[in-house]
C-alpha positions, 0 to 999 in steps of 0.5 A: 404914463402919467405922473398922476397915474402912475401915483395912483397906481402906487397908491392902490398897490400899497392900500392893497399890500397894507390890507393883505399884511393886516390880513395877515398878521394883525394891526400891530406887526411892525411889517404892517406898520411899515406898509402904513407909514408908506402909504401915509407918503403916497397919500401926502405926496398926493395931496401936496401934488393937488395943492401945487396945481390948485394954486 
């Protein structure tokens, strides 16, 4: 398996548990913060993997 597979896959596992703990628990919870600052480091560790290759 890929690198950029394996990335995806993580990145829709954490959208998903993101959306669950909202689901949840609310917007504010710190558990939901959490999850979002994660997935924040997915998607930029995505984005600098595409920038890397484009140039």
């Amino acid at each position: 398996m890929d690198t950029d597979t394996t990335l995806h896959q993580q990145l829709e596992s954490a959208r998903q548990r993101l959306h669950d703990l909202y689901k949840q628990y609310g917007f504010g919870h710190p558990c939901v913060l959490e999850q979002s600052v994660l997935l924040d480091e997915l998607i930029n560790q995505y984005n600098r993997m595409f920038q890397t290759n484009l140039v």
